[in-house]
C-alpha positions in Angstrom: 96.7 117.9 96.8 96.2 121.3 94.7 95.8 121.3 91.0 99.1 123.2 89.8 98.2 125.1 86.6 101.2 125.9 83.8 102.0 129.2 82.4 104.5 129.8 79.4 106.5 132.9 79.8 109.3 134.3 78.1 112.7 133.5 78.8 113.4 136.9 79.6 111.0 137.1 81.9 113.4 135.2 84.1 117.0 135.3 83.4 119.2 137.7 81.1 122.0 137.3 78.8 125.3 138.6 77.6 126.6 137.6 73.9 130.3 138.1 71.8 131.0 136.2 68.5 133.9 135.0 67.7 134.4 134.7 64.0 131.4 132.6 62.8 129.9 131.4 66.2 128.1 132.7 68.6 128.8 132.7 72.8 125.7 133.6 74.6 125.3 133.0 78.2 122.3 133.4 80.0 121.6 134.1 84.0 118.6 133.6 85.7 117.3 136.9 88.0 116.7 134.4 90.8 118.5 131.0 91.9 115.4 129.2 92.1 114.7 129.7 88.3 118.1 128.2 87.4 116.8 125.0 87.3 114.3 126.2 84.8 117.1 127.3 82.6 118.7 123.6 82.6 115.3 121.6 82.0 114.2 123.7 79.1 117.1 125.9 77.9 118.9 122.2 76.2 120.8 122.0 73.3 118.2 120.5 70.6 115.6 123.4 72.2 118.1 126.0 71.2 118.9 124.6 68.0 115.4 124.8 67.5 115.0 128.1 68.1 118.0 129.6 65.7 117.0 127.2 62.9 116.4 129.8 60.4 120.6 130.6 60.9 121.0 127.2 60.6 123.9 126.6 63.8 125.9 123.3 62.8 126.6 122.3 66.3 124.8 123.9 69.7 127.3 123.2 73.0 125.5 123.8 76.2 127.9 124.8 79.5 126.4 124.5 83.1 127.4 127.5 84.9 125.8 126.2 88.4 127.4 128.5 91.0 126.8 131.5 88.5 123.1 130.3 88.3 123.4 130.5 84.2 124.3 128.7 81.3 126.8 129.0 78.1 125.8 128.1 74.7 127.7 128.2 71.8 126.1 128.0 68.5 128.2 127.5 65.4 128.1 128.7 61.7 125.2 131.4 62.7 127.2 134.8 61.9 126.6 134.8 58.2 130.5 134.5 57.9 131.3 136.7 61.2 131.0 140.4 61.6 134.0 141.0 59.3 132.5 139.6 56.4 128.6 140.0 56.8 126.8 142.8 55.3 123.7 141.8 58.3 125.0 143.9 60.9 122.1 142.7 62.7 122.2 139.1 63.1 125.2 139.3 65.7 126.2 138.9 68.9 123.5 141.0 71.4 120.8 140.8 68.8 120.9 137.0 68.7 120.9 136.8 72.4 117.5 139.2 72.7 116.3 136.4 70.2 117.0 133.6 72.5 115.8 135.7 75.2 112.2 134.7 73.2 112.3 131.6 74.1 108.9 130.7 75.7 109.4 128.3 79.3 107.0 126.4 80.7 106.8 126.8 84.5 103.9 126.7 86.8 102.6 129.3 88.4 104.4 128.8 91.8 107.7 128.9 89.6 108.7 125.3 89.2 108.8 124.2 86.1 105.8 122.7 84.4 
């Protein structure tokens, strides 16, 4: 049996996302290119990763939906909108800005494109 070597690669590299705010929290849902990478997106898109990766906003709670037929997930982070758009003078920490952040979010995979 082959030696499978790991790559890290962006999460953009393989899926997209779409964002809205509602108030103080955040809805970002993200959509892998290709079905095969979907399962990608549930081992390493979870919760406590995404929590992770916004902890400078600080989110209070991160809910992860799986969107299986749609080949994506929904998050929703909490208390990350400095307030919500109506009451924040950071124009830029909403909605699609947030989502190109999570699209930074490096995934593991090897290089035959299952995850690693």
């Amino acid at each position: 049996m082959a030696a499978t070597h790991s790559i890290t690669v962006s999460l953009h590299e393989i899926a997209h996302a779409r964002a809205g705010d509602k108030g103080n929290h955040l809805n970002i849902s993200v959509f892998a290119y290709e079905p095969e990478d979907y399962h990608l997106l549930v081992e390493q898109v979870t919760e406590a990763r995404v929590m992770q990766h916004f902890s400078a906003r600080s989110p209070t709670k991160v809910t992860r939906y799986l969107l299986p037929n749609l080949g994506g997930l929904n998050l929703v982070l909490e208390n990350v909108l400095d307030g919500g758009v109506n009451d924040s003078l950071n124009l830029d920490s909403h909605g699609k800005t947030l989502s190109f952040h999570l699209l930074t979010l490096e995934i593991s995979r090897d290089r035959d494109g299952r995850a690693g």
